[in-house]
Structure formats: C-alpha cells, structure tokens
Backbone as XML, in Angstrom:
<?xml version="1.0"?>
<chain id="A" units="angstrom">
  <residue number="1" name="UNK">
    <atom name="N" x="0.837" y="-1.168" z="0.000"/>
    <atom name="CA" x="0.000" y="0.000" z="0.000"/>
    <atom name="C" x="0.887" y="1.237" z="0.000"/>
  </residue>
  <residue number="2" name="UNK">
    <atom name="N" x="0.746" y="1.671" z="-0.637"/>
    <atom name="CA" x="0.922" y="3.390" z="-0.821"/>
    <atom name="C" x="0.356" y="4.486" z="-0.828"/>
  </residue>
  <residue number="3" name="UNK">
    <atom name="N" x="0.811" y="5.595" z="-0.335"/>
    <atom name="CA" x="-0.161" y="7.016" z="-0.187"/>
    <atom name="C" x="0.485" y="8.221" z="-1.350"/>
  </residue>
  <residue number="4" name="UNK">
    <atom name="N" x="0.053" y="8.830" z="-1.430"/>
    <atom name="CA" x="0.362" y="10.250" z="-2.234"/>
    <atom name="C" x="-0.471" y="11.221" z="-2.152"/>
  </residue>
  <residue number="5" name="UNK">
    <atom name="N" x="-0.645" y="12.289" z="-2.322"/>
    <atom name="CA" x="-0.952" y="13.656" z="-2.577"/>
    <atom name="C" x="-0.971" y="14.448" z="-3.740"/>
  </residue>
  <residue number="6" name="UNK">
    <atom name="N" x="-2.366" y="14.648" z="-3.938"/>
    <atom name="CA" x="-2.850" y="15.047" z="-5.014"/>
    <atom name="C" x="-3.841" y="16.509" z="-4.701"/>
  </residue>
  <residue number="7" name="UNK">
    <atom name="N" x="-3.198" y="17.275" z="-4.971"/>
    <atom name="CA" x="-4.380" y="18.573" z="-4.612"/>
    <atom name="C" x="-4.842" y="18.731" z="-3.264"/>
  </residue>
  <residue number="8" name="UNK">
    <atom name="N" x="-4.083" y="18.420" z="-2.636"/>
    <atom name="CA" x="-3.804" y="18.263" z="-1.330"/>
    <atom name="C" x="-5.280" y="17.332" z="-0.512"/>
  </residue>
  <residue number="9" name="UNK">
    <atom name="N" x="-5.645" y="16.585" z="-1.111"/>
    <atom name="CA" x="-6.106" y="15.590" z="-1.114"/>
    <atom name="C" x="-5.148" y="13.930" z="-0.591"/>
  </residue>
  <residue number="10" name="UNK">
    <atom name="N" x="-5.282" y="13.604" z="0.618"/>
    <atom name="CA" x="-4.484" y="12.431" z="0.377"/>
    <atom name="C" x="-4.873" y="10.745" z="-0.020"/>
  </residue>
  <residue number="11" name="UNK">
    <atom name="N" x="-4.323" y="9.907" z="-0.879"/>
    <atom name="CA" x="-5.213" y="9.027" z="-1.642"/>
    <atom name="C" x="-4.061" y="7.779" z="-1.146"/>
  </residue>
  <residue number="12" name="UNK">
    <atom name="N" x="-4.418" y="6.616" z="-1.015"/>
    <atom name="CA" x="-3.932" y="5.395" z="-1.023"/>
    <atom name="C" x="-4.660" y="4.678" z="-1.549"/>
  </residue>
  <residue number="13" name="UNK">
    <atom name="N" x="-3.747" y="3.437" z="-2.436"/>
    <atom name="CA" x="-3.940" y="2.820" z="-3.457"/>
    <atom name="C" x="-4.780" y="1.375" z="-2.320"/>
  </residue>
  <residue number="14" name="UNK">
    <atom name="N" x="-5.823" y="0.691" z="-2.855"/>
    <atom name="CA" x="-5.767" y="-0.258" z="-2.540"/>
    <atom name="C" x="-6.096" y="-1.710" z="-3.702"/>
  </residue>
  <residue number="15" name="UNK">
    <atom name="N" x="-6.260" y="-2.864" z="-3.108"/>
    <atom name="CA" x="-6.289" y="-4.182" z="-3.580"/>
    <atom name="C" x="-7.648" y="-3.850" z="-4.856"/>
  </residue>
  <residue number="16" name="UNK">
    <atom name="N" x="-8.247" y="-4.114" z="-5.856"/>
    <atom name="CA" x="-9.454" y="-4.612" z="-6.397"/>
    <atom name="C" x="-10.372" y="-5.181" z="-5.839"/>
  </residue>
  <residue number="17" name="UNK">
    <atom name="N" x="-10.104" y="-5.915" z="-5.185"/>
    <atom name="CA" x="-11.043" y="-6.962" z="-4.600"/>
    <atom name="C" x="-11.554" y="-5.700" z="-3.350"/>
  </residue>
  <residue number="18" name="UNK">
    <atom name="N" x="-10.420" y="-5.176" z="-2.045"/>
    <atom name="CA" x="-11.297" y="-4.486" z="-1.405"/>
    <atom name="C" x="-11.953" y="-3.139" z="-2.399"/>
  </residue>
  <residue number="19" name="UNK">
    <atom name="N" x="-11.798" y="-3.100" z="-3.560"/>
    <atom name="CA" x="-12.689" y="-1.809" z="-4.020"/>
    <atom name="C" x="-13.496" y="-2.126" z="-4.413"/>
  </residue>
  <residue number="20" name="UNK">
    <atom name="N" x="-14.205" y="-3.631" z="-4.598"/>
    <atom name="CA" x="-15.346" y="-3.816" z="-5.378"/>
    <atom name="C" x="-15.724" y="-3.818" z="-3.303"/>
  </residue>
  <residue number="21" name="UNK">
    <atom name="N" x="-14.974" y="-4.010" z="-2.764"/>
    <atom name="CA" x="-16.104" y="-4.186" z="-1.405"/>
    <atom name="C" x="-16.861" y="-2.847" z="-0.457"/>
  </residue>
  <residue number="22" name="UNK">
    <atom name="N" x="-15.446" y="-1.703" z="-0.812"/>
    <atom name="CA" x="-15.752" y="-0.511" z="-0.814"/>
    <atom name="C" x="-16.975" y="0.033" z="-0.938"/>
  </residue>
  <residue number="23" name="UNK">
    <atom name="N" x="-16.971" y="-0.478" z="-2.849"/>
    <atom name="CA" x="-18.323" y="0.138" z="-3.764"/>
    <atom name="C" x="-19.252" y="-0.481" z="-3.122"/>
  </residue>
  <residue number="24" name="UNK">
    <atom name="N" x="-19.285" y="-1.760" z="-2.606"/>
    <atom name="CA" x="-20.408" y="-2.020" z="-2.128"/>
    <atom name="C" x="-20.936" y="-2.319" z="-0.954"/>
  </residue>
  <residue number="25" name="UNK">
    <atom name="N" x="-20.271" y="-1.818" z="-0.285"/>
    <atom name="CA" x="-20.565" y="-1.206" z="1.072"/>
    <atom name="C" x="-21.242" y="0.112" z="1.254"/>
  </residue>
  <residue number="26" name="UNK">
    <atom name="N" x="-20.440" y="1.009" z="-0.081"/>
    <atom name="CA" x="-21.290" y="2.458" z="0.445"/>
    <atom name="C" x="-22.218" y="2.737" z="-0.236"/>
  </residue>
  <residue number="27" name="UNK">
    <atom name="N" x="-22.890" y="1.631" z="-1.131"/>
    <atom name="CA" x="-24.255" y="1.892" z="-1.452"/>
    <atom name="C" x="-25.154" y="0.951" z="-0.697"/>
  </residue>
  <residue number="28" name="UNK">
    <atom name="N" x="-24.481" y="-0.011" z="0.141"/>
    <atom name="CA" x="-25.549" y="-0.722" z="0.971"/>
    <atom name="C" x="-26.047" y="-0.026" z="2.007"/>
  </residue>
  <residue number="29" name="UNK">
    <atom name="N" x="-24.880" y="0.649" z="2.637"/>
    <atom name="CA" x="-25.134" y="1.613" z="3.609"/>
    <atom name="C" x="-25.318" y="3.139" z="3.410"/>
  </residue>
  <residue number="30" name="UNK">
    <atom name="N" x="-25.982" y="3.825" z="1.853"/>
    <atom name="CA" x="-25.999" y="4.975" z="1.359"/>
    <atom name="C" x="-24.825" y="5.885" z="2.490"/>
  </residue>
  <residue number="31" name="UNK">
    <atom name="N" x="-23.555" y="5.694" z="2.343"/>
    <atom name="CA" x="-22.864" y="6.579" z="2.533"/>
    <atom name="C" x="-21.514" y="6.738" z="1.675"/>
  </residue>
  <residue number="32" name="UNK">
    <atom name="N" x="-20.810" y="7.657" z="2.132"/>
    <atom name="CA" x="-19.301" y="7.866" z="0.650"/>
    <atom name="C" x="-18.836" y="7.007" z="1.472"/>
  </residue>
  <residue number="33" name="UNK">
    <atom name="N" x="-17.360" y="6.867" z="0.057"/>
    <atom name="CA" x="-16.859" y="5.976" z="0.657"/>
    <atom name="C" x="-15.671" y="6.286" z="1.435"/>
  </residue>
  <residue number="34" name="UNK">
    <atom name="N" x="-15.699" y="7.530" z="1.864"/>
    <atom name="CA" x="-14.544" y="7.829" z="2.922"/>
    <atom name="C" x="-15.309" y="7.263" z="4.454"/>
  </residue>
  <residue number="35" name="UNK">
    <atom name="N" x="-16.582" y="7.693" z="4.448"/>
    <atom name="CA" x="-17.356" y="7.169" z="5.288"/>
    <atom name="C" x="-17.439" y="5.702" z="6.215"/>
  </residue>
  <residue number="36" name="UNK">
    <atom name="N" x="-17.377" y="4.807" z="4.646"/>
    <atom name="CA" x="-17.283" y="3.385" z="5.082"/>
    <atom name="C" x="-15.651" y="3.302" z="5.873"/>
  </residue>
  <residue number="37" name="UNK">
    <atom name="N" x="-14.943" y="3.908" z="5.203"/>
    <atom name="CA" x="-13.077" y="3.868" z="5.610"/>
    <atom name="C" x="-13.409" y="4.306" z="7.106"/>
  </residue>
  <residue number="38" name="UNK">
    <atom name="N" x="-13.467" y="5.593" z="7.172"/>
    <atom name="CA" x="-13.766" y="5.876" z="8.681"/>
    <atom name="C" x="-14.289" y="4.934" z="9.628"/>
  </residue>
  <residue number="39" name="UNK">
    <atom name="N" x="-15.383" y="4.129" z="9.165"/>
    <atom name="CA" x="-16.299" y="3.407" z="10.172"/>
    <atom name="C" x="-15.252" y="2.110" z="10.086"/>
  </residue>
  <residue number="40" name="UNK">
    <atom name="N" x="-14.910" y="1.766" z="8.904"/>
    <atom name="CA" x="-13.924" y="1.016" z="9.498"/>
    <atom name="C" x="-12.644" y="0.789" z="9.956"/>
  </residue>
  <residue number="41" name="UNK">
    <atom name="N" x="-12.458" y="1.687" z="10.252"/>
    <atom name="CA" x="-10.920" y="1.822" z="10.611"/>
    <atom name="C" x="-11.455" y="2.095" z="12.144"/>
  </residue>
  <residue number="42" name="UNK">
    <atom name="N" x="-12.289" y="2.998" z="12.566"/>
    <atom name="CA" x="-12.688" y="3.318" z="13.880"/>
    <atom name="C" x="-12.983" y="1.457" z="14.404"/>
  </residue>
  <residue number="43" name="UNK">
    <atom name="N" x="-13.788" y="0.575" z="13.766"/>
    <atom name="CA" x="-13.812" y="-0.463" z="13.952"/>
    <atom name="C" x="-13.435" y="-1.297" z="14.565"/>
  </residue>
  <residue number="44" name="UNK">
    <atom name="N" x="-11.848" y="-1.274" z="13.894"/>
    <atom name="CA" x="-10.294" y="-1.968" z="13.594"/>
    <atom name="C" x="-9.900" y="-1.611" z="14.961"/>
  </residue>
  <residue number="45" name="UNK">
    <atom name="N" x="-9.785" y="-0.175" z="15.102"/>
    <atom name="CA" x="-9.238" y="0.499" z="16.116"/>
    <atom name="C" x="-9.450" y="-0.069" z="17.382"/>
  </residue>
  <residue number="46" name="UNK">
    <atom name="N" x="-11.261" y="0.063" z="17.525"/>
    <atom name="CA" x="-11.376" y="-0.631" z="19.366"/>
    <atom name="C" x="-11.601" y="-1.813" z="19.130"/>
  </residue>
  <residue number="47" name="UNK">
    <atom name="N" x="-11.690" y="-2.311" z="18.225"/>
    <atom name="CA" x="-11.611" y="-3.896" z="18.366"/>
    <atom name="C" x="-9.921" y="-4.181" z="19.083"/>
  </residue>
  <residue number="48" name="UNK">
    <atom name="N" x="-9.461" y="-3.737" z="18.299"/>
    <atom name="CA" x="-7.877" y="-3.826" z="18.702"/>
    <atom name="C" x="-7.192" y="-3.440" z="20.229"/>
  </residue>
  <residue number="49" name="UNK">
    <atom name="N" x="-8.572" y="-2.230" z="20.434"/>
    <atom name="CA" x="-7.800" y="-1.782" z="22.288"/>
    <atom name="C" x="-8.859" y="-2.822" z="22.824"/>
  </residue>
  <residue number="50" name="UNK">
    <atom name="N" x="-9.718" y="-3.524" z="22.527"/>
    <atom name="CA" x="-10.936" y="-4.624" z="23.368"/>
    <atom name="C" x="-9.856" y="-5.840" z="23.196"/>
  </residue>
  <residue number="51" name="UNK">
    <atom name="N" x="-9.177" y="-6.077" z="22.528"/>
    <atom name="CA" x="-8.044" y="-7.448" z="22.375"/>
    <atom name="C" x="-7.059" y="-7.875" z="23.754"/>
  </residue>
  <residue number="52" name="UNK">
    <atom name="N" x="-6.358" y="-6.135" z="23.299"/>
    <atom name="CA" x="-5.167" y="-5.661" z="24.524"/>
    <atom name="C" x="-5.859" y="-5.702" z="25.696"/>
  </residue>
  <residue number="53" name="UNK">
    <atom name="N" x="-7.033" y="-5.176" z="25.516"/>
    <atom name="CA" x="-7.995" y="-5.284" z="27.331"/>
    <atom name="C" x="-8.263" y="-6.854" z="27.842"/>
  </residue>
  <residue number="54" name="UNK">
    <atom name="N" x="-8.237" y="-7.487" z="26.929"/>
    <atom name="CA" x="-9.250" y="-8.868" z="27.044"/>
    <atom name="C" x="-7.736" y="-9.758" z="27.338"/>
  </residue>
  <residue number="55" name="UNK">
    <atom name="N" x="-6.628" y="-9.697" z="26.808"/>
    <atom name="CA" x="-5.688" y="-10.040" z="26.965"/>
    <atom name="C" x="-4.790" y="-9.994" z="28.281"/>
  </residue>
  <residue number="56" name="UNK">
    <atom name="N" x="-4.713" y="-8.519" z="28.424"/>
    <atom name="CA" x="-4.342" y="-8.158" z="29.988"/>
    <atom name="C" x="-5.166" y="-8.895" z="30.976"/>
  </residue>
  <residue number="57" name="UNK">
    <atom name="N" x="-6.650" y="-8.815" z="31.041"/>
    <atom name="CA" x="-7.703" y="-9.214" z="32.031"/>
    <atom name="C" x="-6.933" y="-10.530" z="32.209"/>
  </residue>
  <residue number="58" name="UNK">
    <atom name="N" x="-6.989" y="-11.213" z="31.096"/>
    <atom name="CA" x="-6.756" y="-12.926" z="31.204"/>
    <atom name="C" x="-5.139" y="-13.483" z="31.646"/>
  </residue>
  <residue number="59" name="UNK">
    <atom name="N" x="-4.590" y="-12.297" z="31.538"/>
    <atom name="CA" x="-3.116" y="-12.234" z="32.124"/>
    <atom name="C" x="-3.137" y="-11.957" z="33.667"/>
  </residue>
  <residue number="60" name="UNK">
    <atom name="N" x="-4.088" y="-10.990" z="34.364"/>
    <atom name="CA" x="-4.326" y="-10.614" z="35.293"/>
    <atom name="C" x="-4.686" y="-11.969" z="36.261"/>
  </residue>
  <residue number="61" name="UNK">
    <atom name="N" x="-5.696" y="-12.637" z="35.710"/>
    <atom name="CA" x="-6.644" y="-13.483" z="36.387"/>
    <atom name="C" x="-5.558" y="-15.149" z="36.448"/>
  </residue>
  <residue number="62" name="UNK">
    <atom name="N" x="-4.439" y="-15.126" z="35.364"/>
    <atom name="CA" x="-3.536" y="-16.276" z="35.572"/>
    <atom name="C" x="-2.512" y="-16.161" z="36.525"/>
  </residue>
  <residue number="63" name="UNK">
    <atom name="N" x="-2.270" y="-14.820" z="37.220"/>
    <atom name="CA" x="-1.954" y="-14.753" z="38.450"/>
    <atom name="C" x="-2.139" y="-14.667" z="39.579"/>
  </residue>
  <residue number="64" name="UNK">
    <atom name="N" x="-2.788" y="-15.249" z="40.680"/>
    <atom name="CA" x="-3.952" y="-15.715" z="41.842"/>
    <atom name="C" x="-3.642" y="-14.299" z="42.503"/>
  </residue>
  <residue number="65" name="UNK">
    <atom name="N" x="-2.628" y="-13.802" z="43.104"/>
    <atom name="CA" x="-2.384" y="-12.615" z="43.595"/>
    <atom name="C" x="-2.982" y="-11.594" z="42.926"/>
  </residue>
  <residue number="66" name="UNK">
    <atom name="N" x="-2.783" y="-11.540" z="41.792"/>
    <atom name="CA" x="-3.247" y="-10.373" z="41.086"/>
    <atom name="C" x="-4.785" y="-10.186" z="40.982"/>
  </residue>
  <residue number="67" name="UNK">
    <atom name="N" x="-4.722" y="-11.604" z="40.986"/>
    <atom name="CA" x="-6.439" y="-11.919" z="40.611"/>
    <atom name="C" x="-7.141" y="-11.527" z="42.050"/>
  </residue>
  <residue number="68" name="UNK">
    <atom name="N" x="-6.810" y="-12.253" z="43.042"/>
    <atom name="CA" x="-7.110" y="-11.916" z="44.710"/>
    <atom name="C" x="-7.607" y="-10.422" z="44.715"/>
  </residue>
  <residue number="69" name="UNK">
    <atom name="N" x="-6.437" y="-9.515" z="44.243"/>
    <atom name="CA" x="-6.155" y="-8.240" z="44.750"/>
    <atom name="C" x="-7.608" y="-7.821" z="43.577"/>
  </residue>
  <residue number="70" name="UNK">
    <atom name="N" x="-7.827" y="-8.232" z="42.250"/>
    <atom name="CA" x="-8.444" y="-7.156" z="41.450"/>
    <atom name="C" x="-9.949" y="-7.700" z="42.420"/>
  </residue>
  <residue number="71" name="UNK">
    <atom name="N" x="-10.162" y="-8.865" z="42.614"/>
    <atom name="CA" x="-11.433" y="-9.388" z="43.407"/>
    <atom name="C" x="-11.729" y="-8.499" z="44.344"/>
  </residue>
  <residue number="72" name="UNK">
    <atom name="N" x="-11.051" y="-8.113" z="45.594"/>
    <atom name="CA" x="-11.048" y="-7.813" z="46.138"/>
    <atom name="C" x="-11.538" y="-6.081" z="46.200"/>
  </residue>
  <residue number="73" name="UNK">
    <atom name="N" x="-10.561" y="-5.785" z="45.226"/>
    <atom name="CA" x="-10.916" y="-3.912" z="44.939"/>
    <atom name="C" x="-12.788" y="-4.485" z="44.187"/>
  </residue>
  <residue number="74" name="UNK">
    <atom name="N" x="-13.046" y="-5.368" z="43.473"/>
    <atom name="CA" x="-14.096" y="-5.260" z="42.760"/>
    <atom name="C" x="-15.255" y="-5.330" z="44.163"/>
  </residue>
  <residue number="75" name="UNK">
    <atom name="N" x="-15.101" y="-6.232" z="44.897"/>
    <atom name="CA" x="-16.001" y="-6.382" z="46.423"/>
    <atom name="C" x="-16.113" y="-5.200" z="47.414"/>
  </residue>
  <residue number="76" name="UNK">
    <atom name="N" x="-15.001" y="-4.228" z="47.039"/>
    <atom name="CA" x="-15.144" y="-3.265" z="47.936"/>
    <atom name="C" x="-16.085" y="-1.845" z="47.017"/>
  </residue>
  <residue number="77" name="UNK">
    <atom name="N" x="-15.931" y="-2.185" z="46.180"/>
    <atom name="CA" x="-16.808" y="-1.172" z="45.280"/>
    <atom name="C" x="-17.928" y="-1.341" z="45.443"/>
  </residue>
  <residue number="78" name="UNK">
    <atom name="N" x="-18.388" y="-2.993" z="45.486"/>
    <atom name="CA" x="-20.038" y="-3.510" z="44.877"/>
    <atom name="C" x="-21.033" y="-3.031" z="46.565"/>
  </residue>
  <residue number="79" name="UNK">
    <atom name="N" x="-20.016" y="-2.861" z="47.619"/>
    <atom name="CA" x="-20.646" y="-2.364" z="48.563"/>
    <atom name="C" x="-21.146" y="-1.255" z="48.247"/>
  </residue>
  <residue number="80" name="UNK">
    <atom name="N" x="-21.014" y="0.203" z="47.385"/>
    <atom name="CA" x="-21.640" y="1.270" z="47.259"/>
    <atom name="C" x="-22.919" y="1.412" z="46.541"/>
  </residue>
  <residue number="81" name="UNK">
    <atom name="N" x="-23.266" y="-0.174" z="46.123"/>
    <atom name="CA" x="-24.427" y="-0.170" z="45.777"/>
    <atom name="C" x="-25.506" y="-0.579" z="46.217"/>
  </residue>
  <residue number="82" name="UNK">
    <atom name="N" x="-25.287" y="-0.409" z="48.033"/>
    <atom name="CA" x="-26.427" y="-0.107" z="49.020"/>
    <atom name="C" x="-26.301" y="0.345" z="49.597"/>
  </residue>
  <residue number="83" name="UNK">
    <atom name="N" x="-26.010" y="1.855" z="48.889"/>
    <atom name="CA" x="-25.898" y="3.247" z="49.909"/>
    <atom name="C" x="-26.767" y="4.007" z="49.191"/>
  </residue>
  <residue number="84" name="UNK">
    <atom name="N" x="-27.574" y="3.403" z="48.866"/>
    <atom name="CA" x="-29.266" y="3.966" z="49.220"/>
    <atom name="C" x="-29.562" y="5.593" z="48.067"/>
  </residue>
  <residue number="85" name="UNK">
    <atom name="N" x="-28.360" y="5.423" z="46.542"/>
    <atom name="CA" x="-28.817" y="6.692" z="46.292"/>
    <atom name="C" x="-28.990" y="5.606" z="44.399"/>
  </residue>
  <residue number="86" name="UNK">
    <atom name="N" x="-29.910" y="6.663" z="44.118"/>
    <atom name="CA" x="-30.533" y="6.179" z="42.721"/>
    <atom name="C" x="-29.526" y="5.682" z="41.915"/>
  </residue>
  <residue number="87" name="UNK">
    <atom name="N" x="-29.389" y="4.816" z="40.821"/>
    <atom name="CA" x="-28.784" y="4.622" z="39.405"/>
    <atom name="C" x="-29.452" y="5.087" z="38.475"/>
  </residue>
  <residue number="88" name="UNK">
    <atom name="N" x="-28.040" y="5.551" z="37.748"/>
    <atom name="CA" x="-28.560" y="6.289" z="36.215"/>
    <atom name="C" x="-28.432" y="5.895" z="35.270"/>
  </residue>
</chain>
C-alpha cells in the first residue's frame, strides 16, 4: 500500500477486490466511501484496544495474587451499591 498527494487531497492505493467491497458497502449503507473507511478503521481500532484489554484481564486473572487483589478492589466497590442513592 501506498499514499500520495494530489491537490492536497491524500489518496492510497488499494487491492481490487477491497474496491469492489468498498463500492459495495457504500451503497448498501448509502454513505461515501470515505465514510465506510472511517467506520472502518474506527472499527479496527477498538476492536484492537478490546483485544489488549481482554488479553491483559486474562493475564491478570492467571496470576492468583493479582487476581485476589483485582477481586477484592471489585467487592469493595459492589458495597456502594447499598448506599441507598438512585442509578442512572
């Protein structure tokens, strides 16, 4: 993949195959197709920090100490939810 600049416009080249998926994405979803790029790249993005999160957690929890300690902060929290003031 490559980028360039054109009229101060910036453009990267991609595959055929993702441009027929492009095209038809942004008429399934009537939007441009910078649109579809955006939504998917935003996508890509927290899928990718939900990985690193989901990863750490499961790193966290394979160490009993660590795990003890996050239990523990989680039990001392769940007490503030009978101190008697509304949820929003």
């Amino acid at each position: 993949m490559s980028a360039t600049v054109t009229n101060n416009v910036p453009t990267t080249r991609i595959h055929k195959a993702s441009k027929a998926v492009l095209d038809e994405l942004s008429k399934e979803m009537k939007l441009s197709k910078v649109d579809v790029l955006d939504i998917a790249l935003e996508t890509l993005r927290r899928e990718r920090i939900l990985k690193a999160a989901n990863e750490s957690y499961a790193r966290m929890r394979r160490d009993p100490k660590a795990s003890a300690k996050f239990d523990a902060e989680v039990a001392a929290w769940d007490t503030t939810l009978g101190d008697g003031l509304e949820t929003v």
